[in-house]
Structures are given as C-alpha cells and as structure tokens.
LUMLOPA-338961 format. One record per residue (C-alpha): residue number from 1; x, y, z. Coordinates in steps of 0.5 Angstrom, whole numbers, plus 500, padded with zeros to 3 digits. Example, Ala and Ser with C-alpha at 12.3 -4.5 7.8 and 13.67 -1.06 7.14 Angstrom:
BEGIN
num,X,Y,Z
1,525,491,516
2,527,498,514
// end
This chain:
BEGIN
num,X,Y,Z
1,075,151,756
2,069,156,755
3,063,152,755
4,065,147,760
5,064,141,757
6,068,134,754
7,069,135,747
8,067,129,743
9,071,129,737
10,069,128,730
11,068,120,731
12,064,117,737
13,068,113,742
14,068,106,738
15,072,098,740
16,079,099,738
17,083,092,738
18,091,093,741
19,095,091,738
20,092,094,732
21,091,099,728
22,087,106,727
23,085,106,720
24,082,098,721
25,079,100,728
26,075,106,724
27,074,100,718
28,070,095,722
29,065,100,726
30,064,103,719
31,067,110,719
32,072,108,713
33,071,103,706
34,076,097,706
35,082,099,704
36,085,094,700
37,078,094,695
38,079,099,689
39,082,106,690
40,079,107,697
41,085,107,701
42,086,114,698
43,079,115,701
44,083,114,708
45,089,118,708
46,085,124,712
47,085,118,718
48,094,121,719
49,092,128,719
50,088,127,725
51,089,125,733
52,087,119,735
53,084,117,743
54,086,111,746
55,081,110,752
56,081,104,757
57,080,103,765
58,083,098,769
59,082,097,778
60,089,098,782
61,089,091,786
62,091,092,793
63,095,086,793
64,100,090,788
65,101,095,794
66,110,095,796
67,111,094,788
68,112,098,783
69,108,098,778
70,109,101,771
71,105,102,764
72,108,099,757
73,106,100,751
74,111,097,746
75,109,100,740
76,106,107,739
77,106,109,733
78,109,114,732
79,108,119,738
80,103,119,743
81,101,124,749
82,099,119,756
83,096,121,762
84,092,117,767
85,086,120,771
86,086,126,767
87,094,128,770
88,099,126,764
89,105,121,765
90,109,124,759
91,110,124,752
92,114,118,748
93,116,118,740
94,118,112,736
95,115,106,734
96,122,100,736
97,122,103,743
98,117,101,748
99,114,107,752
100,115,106,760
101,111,110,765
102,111,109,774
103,104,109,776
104,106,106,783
105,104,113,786
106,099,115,782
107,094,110,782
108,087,110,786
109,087,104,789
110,080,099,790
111,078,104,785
112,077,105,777
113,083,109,773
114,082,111,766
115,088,110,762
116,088,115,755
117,093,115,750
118,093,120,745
119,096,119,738
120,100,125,735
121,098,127,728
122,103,122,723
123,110,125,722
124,111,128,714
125,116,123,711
126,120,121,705
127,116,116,700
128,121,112,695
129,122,117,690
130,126,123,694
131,132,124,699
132,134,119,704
133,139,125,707
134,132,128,709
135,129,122,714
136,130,125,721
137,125,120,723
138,124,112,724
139,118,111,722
140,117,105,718
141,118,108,710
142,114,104,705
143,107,107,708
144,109,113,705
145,109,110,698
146,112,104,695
147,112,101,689
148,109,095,692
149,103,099,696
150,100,105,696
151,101,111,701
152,097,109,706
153,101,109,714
154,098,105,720
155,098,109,726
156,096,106,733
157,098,102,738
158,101,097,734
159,103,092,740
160,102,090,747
161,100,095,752
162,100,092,759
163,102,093,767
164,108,090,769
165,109,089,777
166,115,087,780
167,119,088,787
168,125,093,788
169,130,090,784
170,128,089,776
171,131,087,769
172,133,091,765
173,136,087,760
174,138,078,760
175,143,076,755
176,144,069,753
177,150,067,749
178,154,060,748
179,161,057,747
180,161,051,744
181,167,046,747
182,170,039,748
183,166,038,753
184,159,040,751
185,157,047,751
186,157,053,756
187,152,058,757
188,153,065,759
189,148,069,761
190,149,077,762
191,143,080,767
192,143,088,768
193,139,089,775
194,136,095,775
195,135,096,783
196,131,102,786
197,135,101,793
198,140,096,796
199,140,089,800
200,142,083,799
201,139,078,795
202,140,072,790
203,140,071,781
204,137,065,780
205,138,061,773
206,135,055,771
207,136,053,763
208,131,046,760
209,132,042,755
210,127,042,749
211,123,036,752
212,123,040,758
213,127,036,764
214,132,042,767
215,139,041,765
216,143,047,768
217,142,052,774
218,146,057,777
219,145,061,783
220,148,067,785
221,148,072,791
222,148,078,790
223,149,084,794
224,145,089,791
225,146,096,790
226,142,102,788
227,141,103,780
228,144,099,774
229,148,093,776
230,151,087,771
231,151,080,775
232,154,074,770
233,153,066,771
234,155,061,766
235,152,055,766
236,155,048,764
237,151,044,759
238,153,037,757
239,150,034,751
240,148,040,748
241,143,040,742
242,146,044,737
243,140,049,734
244,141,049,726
245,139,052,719
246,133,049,716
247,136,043,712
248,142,042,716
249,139,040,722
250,134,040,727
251,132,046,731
252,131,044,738
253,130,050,743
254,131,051,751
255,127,055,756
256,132,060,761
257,128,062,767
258,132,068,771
259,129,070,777
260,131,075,781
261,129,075,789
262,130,080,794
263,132,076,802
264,126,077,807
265,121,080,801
266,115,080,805
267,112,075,799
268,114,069,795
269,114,071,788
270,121,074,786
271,122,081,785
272,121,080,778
273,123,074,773
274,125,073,765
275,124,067,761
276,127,067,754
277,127,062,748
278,133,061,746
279,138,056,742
280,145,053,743
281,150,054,736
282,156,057,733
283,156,062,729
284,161,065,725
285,163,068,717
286,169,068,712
287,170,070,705
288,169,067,700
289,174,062,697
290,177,065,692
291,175,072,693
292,179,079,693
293,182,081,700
294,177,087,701
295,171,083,700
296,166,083,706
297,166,075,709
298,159,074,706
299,160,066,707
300,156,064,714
301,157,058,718
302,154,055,723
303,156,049,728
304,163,049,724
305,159,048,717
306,159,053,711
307,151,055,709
308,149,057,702
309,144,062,703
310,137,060,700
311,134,066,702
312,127,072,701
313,126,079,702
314,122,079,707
315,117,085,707
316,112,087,712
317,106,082,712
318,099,088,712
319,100,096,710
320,096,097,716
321,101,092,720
322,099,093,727
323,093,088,725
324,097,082,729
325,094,078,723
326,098,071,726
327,095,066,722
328,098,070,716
329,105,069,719
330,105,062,720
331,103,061,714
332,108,065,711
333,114,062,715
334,111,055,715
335,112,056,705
336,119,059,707
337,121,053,710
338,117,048,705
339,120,052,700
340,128,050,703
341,129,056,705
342,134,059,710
343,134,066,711
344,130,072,711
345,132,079,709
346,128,083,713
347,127,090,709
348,129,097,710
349,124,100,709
350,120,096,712
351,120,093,719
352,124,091,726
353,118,086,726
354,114,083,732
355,116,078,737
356,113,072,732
357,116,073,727
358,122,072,730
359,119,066,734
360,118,062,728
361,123,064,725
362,127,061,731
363,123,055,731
364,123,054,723
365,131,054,722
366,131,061,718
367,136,065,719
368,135,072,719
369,138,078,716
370,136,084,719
371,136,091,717
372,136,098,722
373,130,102,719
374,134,105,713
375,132,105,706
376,135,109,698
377,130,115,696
378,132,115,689
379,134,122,688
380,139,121,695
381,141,115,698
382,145,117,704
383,142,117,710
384,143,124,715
385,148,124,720
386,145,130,723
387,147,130,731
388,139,129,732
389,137,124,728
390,144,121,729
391,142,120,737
392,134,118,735
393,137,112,731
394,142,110,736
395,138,110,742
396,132,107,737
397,138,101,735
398,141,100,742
399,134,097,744
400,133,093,738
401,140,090,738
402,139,088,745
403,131,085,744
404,133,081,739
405,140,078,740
406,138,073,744
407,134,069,738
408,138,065,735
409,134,065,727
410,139,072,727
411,145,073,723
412,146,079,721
413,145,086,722
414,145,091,716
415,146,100,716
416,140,099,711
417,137,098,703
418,141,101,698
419,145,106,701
420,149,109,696
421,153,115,694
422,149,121,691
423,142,117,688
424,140,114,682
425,141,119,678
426,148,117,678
427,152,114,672
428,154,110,677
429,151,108,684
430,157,106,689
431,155,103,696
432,156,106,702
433,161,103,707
434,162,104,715
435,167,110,713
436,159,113,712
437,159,116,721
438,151,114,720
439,154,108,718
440,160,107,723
441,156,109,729
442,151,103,728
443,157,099,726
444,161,100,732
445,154,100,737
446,154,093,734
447,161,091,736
448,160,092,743
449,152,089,743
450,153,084,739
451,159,082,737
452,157,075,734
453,153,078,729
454,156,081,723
455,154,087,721
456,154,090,713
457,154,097,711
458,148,096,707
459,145,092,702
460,148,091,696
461,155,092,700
462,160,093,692
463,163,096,690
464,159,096,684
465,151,095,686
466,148,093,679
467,149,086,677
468,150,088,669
469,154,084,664
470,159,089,663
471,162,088,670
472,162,080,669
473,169,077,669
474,172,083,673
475,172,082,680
476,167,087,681
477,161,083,684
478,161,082,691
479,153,083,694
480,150,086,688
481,142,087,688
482,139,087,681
483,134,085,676
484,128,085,678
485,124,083,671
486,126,078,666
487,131,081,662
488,129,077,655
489,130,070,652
490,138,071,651
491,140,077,656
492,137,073,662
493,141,068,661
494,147,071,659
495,147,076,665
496,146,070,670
497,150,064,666
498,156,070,666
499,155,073,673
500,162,073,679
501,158,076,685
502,159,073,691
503,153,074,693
504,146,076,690
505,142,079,696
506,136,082,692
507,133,080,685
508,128,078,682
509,122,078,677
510,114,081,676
511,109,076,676
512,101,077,676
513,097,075,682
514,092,070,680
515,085,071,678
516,082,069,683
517,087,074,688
518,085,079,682
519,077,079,683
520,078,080,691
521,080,087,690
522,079,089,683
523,071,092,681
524,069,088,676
525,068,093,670
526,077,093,671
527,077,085,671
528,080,086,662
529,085,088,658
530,086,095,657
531,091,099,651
532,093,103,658
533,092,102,666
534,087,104,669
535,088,108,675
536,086,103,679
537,091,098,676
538,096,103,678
539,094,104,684
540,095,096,685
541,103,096,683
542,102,096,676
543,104,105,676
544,112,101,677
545,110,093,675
546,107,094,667
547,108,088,664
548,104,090,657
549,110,092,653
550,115,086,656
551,108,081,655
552,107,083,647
553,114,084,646
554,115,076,649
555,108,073,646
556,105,077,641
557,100,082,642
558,093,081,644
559,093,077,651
560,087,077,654
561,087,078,662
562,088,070,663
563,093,070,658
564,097,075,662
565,096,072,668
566,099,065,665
567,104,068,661
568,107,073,667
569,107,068,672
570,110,063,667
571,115,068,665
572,116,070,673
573,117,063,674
574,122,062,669
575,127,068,670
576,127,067,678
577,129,059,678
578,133,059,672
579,137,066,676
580,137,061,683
581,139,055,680
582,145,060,677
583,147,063,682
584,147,055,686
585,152,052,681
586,157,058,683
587,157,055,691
588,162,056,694
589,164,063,691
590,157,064,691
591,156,064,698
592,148,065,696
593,143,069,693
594,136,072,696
595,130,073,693
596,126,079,691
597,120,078,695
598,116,073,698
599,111,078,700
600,107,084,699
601,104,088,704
602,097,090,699
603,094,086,694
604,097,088,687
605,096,087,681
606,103,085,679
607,108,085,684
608,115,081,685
609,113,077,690
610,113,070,690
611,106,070,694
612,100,074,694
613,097,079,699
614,092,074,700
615,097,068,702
616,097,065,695
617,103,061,692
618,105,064,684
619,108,058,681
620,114,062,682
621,114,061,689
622,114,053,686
623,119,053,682
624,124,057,687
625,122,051,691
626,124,046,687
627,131,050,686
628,133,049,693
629,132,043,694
630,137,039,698
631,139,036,691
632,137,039,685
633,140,037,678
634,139,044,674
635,142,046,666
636,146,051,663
637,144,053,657
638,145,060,653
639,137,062,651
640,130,060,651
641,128,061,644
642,131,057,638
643,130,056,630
644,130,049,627
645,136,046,624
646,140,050,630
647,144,046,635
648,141,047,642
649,147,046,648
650,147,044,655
651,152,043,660
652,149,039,667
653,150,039,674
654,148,037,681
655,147,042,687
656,147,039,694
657,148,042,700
658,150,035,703
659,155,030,700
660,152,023,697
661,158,018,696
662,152,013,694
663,152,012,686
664,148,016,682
665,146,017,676
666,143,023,671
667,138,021,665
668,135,025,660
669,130,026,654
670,128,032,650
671,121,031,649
672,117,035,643
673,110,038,645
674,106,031,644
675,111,028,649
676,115,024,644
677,122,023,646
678,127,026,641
679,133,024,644
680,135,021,651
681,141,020,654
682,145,018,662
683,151,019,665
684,154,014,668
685,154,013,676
686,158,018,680
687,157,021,688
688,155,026,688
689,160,032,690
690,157,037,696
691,155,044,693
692,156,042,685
693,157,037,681
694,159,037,673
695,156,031,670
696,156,031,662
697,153,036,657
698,147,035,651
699,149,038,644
700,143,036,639
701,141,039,632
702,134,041,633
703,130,037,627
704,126,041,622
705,120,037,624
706,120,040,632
707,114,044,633
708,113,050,637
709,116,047,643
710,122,043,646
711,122,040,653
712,129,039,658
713,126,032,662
714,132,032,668
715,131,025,672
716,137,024,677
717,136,016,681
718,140,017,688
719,140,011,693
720,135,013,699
721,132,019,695
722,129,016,690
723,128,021,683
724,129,027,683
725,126,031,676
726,127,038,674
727,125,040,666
728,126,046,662
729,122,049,656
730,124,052,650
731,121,055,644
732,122,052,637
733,120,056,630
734,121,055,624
735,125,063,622
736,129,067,627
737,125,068,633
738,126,076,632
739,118,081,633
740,116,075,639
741,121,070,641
742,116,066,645
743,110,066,641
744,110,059,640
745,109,057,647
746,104,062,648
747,099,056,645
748,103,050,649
749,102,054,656
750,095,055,655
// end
C-alpha cells in the first residue's frame, strides 16, 4: 500500500501439487528437510503459523457461455480466502466440506483468469492429552499430537479443485437405496434439483450391471420449479447381484447414470449429470443372542446372513494426508482383504476419508464403520455442545452423511472414539450415550438421512469401557476397548480366555518396526540399544510405546536392538492372534472384535500397528491373517510358560464362517525344539459347525526331560479345503518361571 509494489512473501512462488500438501510442496523445492527422517518434523512446525497462496490461471472457453460455471474446491484445509481476478469470491471454513463459488459472471471470457486461494493460519487445536469439551473445530485431531505421530498438521489443498459447468437445472444430491423382494430387487433413486428457473424437462436414469449391459431405466418429466426440487424413480431389477462382505460372497458393483435434461435447451449435452458406483444389498442389525435387553444391536447382517466382524481401526494413510499417495491405499486395502478382513473402523480422530478409500473398500467387501471427527482428550472426553460448534459439526456431518451413504462398504456411523463421562482420570470411564444433546443431535441427523446404517453414540459404547478381568462373567462387557500391549504370559490369557464382551472394537498390542523399516528413518548412531530412549526414538512413538521393561521382564535383559525387534514383533504377534482367535470362539455372543491398528500415518519405532508407515507387514499382521480364516482351528489354554513335570491343558475348537457337513478330522502333536514328537493325537470325524466347533482337549504331563520349548502343532483335513495348520509355542523350564518366564524362547526365536 505505501510503496506500490506485489509483496512477495518469505518464499518464491514454487509448483504445488493439488491434491496435496504444504509442507511437502515446500520438501520437494527444498525449503523444508523431510519430515519423516529423525527429528526434522519439529523443524517444520512454523510451516502452520504462516499463510500459504495458492496460484493458478485458467482461459474461460466461449463454448461455456449460457451455463453456469462454478468453482470447487473440495478440501480446504482448514480455512481459506479466494479471489479471482484480484476481486474476492468469498471465505469458506472446513475440511469435510466442499467450498463452491459462481464464476459465471465474473469470468474474462477468451482471456486468462487468475485463480488465488489463500490459506489461513492452522486453527490452534487439542492434542491427545487435554480437553474434548474445548474442541470448537473439525480439523483432523491426530495432527496436533498423538501417540502414533508427532505434532505435524497438513495444511493445503488436500483435495481436487475444478470447474463444474452445468445448464439452469443441476444436482444437489443423487440417493441410491434398495429392497430386496421376491421378484428380484427394487432401486429407488432420490435426486434433489437444484433449478435457477423453471421449465419443463425430463430426469433420465440408467442403471448397468457389472458386465456393463443396461438393465434398468427410468425417465421421469418434470415440471421444473425454481429452487430445490425432489423427484423419486424407482427402478425395477430382475436377477439381481447381491454385493457381500468379503468372505461371504462376491462383490459385483452397478453403474447408475442420471441426467437431467431441460426441453428445448439450445445444446445436446444435459443441463448436468451424476454417475454413482453403487451395489445392491441388505442390511440390517440385532442383538446379540443372549445378550441383556439394553444392549445396542452389535450383530450385523447383510442379504438376511449374520457377519462376525473380522475388522482393524483404520487411521489415516500420511501425517501430511493431502499427498493422494494411491499406491499406498490400494496396497493397504488389497492386505486387509488377503488378511480375511470385513470391516474398517475409521477413527475419530482422524479422517472422513477421500473418495478412494471408500471406492476400494466397495470393490473389496469391507464394510465400513465411520466415525463423525470426535475423539477423547484424556483429561475431558465429552465433546462440546456449545450452539456454535453444535451447527459447525451438523452442517459438516450432513454433507458427509449424504457423500457417502451411497457406498454400499458402509455399515455404521459412530458419535466418535472414546467418548466418556469426565476423562481418564475417572475411577471409572462410563461412555456417553445418545442422551448426550452432541450426540443425540447426530443421532437423529442419521435417522433422517440415513436410516439403513446404524449408528452408535461412541466407540466403546458400555456400559463399562475397559475390558478388565474384574468385570468378566457380570454382563457388563458390551463394546468395550482395551488392552493395547501383552498383559503377560498368565493375564493375557485369563483376561481373554474369561471375557463376556459382545463385541471388541478396539485392542491390541506393541510391536517394532523392522530393521529395515528402522534404517529408513533413524540416524544411523540411533540404530542400538540404549538404558534410556532417545529423543529421537521418543519422537517416533517410543514416548507411549516403550517396550524396554516388558521386554526385560519377558526375556531377560540385555536385548540387543535385533533381539528387541524379533522379540517384540514375536510378543506382538502372540498377544494379538491368540486375542482374535478368543474372541472368535465366542460367536455368535461375540459379534466381532476390531483391531488396533493396521496403520500408522509416521514411521515409528514401535507402534501397534500391524503394518508399518513404509507398508511392511509385522509378523502380526500375518498371524491376524491366519486367525481369520474362513476355517481355523485354534486352542485355549491358560499361559505360555510352564515348569517341567506340570500338566499342560487344551481345549480345542474350529471356527468358520460357514457350515461344512463334510467329515473333518482334527490331528495333533506336541513337538519339543528338535521337532520330535512328544505326543500325538486326532479327533474322530465330525462336520464342521458354522462359527464354533468344540472338538476334544489335550491334558499332558510335561516330561522332566522337555527342553526350553514346546510347540502346539494343529492340522485339520477338511474334504475340498485340503490341511489346514495352526501352531503354538510354549516355553518350558526346569524351575518356576518367575524373574523371566519366557527367557527359554529367547534362544529358540533367534
């Protein structure tokens, strides 16, 4: 203003990606070091306490004169000022929500229009520890500290910005529901017009089946009105194919083509059109068989067949999650689904996920459970119910609700994670119900746009949150969340082996990444033991994932940093399969258990995921696979470590998700650390049973002469799936396994 010139701002203008994201735009043109590597993400904190200019030209095409034309952007994160030409268009505020502008009247036609976008300055926000009650804003939580990543929030553009040019009528929204019926299915789909005058003209709908051939089509005349405008068809499908979960069935997908075309419009193409991706099924839920008369309908059916939950939380893929990184999604879909998977919990306190994500999850037969942006804070778990936020939240859930209730991949809608009366610091955490008005009033928006899916207050839902010992056997356990690391050779197994829940939805334990994964993100003077953590390795989860005490207390000390990794991912995979496998011998009063977590959104030392930040397998993601097996034998047992000359005792069983009335039989062995068989035995033939199948027990006197280790060597013959193994090891000394119970497997493992 004083001197009359162009300020230019601390950096150059420099190629931006869109999608994307600030911080990595400024990482590749070298103004930031990577922030993955060491401690350099706390270099790039200032990054959010600046505003950022988004720059771009476009010429306005004669051809698009009569239309409107209207800019998009469909993630601004997390507020932004636009303007075109120098004039401003207007403000927006929201991640979830698309900022939509009229540039009809405002463009140079045959001429360059510049486009800037300027991004505000990152809200302040809540980290893990600290109050819910005080969030007055959407923006993703985990960015602002987690114990899975550091404090590092994307900022930016992080989806799609385009033209969208249409006629006098356009959609304001297309819904796709079904019914199935004797004669096949019925489609009814809901368009709302959105008319800047009125006229006559036609809704044109055409519906394919997944080899492409059109199999259903609707026409409706219109007498168009200005402002909104709902107009209903229902289309007829004979021979319908059913979309199921993963494991129960196939996954075919239709195309639904809807046009809206105005009479005598002066052009051929339609005033606008929508084309969905979408999948005909039931779906509906109950309670638990057996379960008391105020407990939620955790049980989930589709197409009229009860599904036991095989699931993970889902975080999101990248720290800086505007980058689209595609590959990295379909790498992570394509393990769920190999892993048996049929449900992703998607997190609260991390994303209402791009499009993709639900695409593949649609094409792969996993469900989704999605839950509406709210998270626990520690100290304070309720979410506000503050007017202001109240509105933001609605406003921001109403348009999420409608973007994605035409997937047929989702199941459930959920208030949040962890929300619960007072915080952690309470005796006892006592989950929120719908009687919370934050909660009620998404409730009841669910209810009116959405009414197939279910929805949940919160996640765990109670009436008591912890699963604990102290509440086995009363009845108490209905969704319950916990624990996250092995809770030792005994407890672990008593804790799982004595649970009531009717369903786990978040649980797990801590594993290292591999060395490999380590080397990618860790100095190389950081790659050994240490008495203490480094702040590097605190930085990289180890701050909430310190696995030095458990590891010594287990195996003994002096773990050198390849004895850690094994160990711990050993550990990890042993306290997550024999959980999954617990919690499947309990179906149907189990209706399915959700593990925490399949990803991690920064590398990390340690962390419970089950895949690395790089997309590596942990050998628990291995072992969760083969839990969830269409048929799996499994054993109960009461501890992992044992004392020579004492009885080892297990009770076995086959789960499956479907019935097998061919004869099966299940043999055994016991076999010491040579391999030599100690002990063999095999049921006689038997079908198999859907869900659970008892079949017999083991009680054997270990003999004084048993070194180290024992192994648990399971081989079900089933006609049409040929063998089917499953083993378990044991550690076996010749005292009382008291100062490290598993130290004799600290050998055998490496």
């Amino acid at each position: 203003m004083e001197l009359g010139i162009e300020l230019k701002g601390l950096i150059p203008w420099i190629p931006a990606k869109v999608p994307g994201s600030v911080h990595y735009d400024l990482y590749e043109s070298g103004y930031l070091p990577d922030p993955y590597w060491g401690l350099n993400s706390q270099a790039c904190e200032w990054v959010n306490e600046r505003n950022w200019l988004y720059r771009n030209a476009f010429v306005a095409d004669d051809r698009w004169r009569g239309r409107k034309v209207r800019l998009v952007c469909e993630g601004i994160d997390y507020s932004a000022k636009v303007r075109l030409n120098g004039e401003p268009l207007g403000e927006h505020r929201g991640m979830f929500t698309p900022a939509e502008f009229d540039l009809t009247d405002r463009l140079r036609w045959g001429e360059s229009n510049e486009l800037l976008i300027g991004i505000d300055v990152t809200p302040e926000g809540v980290p893990q520890l600290g109050y819910t009650n005080q969030v007055n804003h959407l923006k993703s939580r985990f960015g602002y500290k987690w114990d899975f990543c550091p404090r590092l929030q994307n900022m930016g553009l992080w989806k799609p910005v385009y033209l969208c040019i249409n006629g006098s009528s356009r959609f304001n929204d297309v819904h796709w529901k079904t019914c199935l019926n004797e004669d096949g299915a019925e489609g009814l789909v809901t368009v709302v017009l959105d008319n800047e005058k009125g006229g006559q003209g036609s809704v044109i709908t055409n519906l394919y089946a997944p080899d492409g051939t059109l199999c259903s089509s609707r026409t409706t005349q219109v007498q168009l009105r200005p402002g909104l405008q709902i107009v209903e068809q229902r289309l007829n499908i004979a021979h319908p194919e059913l979309w199921y979960p993963n494991g129960y069935g196939n996954q075919p997908l239709y195309r639904l083509v809807t046009e809206v075309r105005l009479d005598g419009q002066p052009y051929a193409e339609p005033s606008d059109d929508r084309e969905l991706i979408v999948g005909i099924r039931s779906l509906a839920f109950k309670q638990n068989p057996g379960s008391p008369d105020d407990s939620l309908a955790y049980t989930v059916i589709v197409n009229d067949r009860p599904v036991y939950l095989k699931g993970w939380n889902w975080v999101p893929v990248d720290q800086l999650y505007g980058r689209e990184r595609r590959e990295q999604y379909e790498h992570l879909i394509r393990l769920a689904k190999e892993a048996n998977v049929n449900l992703l919990r998607v997190w609260g306190g991390g994303l209402i996920e791009r499009e993709l994500f639900y695409e593949l999850c649609d094409r792969s037969g996993i469900l989704i459970w999605q839950e509406m942006m709210q998270s626990s804070s520690g100290f304070n778990n309720e979410p506000s119910a503050e007017a202001a936020f109240l509105h933001e939240l609605q406003q921001t859930m109403r348009f999420v609700i409608r973007e994605k209730r035409n997937h047929p991949s989702l199941a459930i809608w959920c208030g949040g994670n962890e929300l619960t009366e007072g915080g952690h610091l309470q005796d006892r955490l006592v989950p929120l119900t719908d009687n919370h008005p934050n909660l009620r009033m998404l409730r009841d928006l669910v209810a009116d746009l959405d009414g197939e899916r279910l929805f949940l207050p919160s996640s765990a839902s109670g009436p008591v949150f912890f699963l604990e010992q102290q509440h086995a056997g009363q009845g108490l356990s209905y969704d319950v969340h916990g624990p996250w690391k092995y809770a030792g050779d005994v407890d672990h197994y008593t804790l799982y082996n004595g649970s009531d829940a009717l369903l786990h939805s978040e649980y797990g334990a801590d594993g290292f990444a591999s060395l490999d994964s380590l080397k990618r993100f860790l100095p190389e003077d950081e790659l050994t033991t240490m008495s203490e953590p480094s702040p590097t390795w605190l930085h990289h989860g180890y701050e909430y994932w310190n696995m030095n005490e458990q590891l010594e207390r287990l195996f003994g000390p002096g773990c050198t940093l390849e004895e850690k990794v094994r160990l711990s991912q050993w550990l990890q995979a042993e306290a997550i399969g024999y959980a999954v496998e617990s919690n499947r011998r309990r179906a149907p009063r189990c209706s399915g258990s959700i593990l925490w977590q399949m990803n991690e959104p920064f590398p990390n030392v340690s962390c419970t995921s089950a895949v690395d930040y790089y997309g590596m397998p942990k050998p628990a993601y291995f072992r969760t696979a083969l839990a969830q097996r269409p048929i799996h034998p499994s054993a109960q047992f009461d501890k992992l470590a044992y004392t020579r000359g004492e009885s080892f005792q297990a009770r076995l069983f086959i789960c499956a998700d479907h019935p097998n009335n061919a004869d099966a039989q299940l043999c055994w062995t016991i076999c010491n650390k040579a391999g030599e068989t100690l002990l063999k035995g095999e049921t006689e033939s038997f079908p198999i049973q859907e869900l659970v199948t008892a079949c017999g027990s083991i009680d054997w006197s270990i003999p004084d002469d048993c070194q180290e280790a024992f192994r648990l060597n399971l081989k079900l013959r089933t006609v049409g799936n040929g063998e089917i193994e499953n083993h378990y090891l044991f550690a076996c000394t010749s005292d009382e396994p008291a100062s490290a119970p598993l130290q004799a497997l600290r050998t055998f493992l490496s």
